[in-house]
N, C-alpha and C positions, 0 to 999 in steps of 0.2 A: 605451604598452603596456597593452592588459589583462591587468588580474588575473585569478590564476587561482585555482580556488576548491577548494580541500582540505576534503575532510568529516572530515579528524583537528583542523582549527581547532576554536576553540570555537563553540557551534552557537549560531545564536538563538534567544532565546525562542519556544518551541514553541506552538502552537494547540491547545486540546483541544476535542475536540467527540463527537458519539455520533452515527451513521447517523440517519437519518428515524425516528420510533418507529415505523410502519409497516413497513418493511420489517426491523424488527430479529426473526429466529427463536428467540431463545434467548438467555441471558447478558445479562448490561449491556456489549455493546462499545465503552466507552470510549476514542477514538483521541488523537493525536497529531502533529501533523505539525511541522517544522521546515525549510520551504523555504531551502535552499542559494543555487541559483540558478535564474532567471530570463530568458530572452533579453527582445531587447529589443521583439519582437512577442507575446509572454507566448504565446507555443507549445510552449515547452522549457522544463520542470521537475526539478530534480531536489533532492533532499532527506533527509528521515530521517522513518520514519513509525513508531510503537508503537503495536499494540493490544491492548488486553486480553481475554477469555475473552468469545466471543459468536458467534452466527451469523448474517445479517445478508445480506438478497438486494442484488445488484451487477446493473452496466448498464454496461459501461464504454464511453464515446464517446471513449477514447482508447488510445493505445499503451504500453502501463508496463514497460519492465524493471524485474523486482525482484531484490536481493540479499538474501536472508532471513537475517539473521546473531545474530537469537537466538529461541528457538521454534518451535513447529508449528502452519500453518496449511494448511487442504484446505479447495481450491477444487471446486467441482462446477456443472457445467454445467446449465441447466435438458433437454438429451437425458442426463445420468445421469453423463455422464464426470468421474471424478475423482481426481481428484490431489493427492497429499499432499507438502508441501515441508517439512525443517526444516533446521535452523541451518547454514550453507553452501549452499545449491543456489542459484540463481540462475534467471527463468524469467520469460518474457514472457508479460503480460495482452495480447491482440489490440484492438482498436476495435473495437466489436457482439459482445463476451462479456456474456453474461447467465446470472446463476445465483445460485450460494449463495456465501459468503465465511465460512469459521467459523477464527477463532482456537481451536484446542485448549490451548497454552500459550502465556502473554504472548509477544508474538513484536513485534522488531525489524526493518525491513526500511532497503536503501539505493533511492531510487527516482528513475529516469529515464522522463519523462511526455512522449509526444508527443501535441498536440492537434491 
């Protein structure tokens, strides 16, 4: 039988890192990530991500459900659109979103990654 994998476990040690200094608009957005799981073709991700206060252009070449479960983060399109999520909402990145990424307050997400 496979395991099944509970994001209430305890997490693994997380990865810290900071966007491309390039493409960083503002703040020091220092991340975090904590990869959960993995299939076994590495196309299926999901995990635990924290970032900190910063704004920071995005290219996504993949599919993200995110669960935002602590903080405010508004995403904006490079045509203008945007949208502000905090603590509860829940909200899918598409594959081919390009734009800004700004953490307003440290913010927590749960995240399912289709590539």
């Amino acid at each position: 039988m496979t395991s099944v994998t509970s994001f209430q476990d305890p997490l693994p040690p997380a990865d810290s890192y900071r966007p491309d200094a390039a493409k960083v608009l503002a703040g020091d957005p220092v991340q975090s990530v904590a990869n959960l799981f993995a299939s076994a073709d590495g196309r299926f991700n999901c995990g635990v991500w924290t970032g900190q206060p910063g704004t920071w252009r995005v290219s996504f070449t993949e599919n993200e459900f995110c669960h935002l479960v602590e903080g405010v983060v508004v995403v904006t399109s490079d045509s203008g659109e945007s949208r502000t999520f905090k603590a509860g909402d829940a909200f899918v990145m598409p594959s081919g979103f390009t734009g800004t990424w700004a953490v307003v307050e440290p913010a927590k997400k749960l995240y399912a990654v289709y590539e």
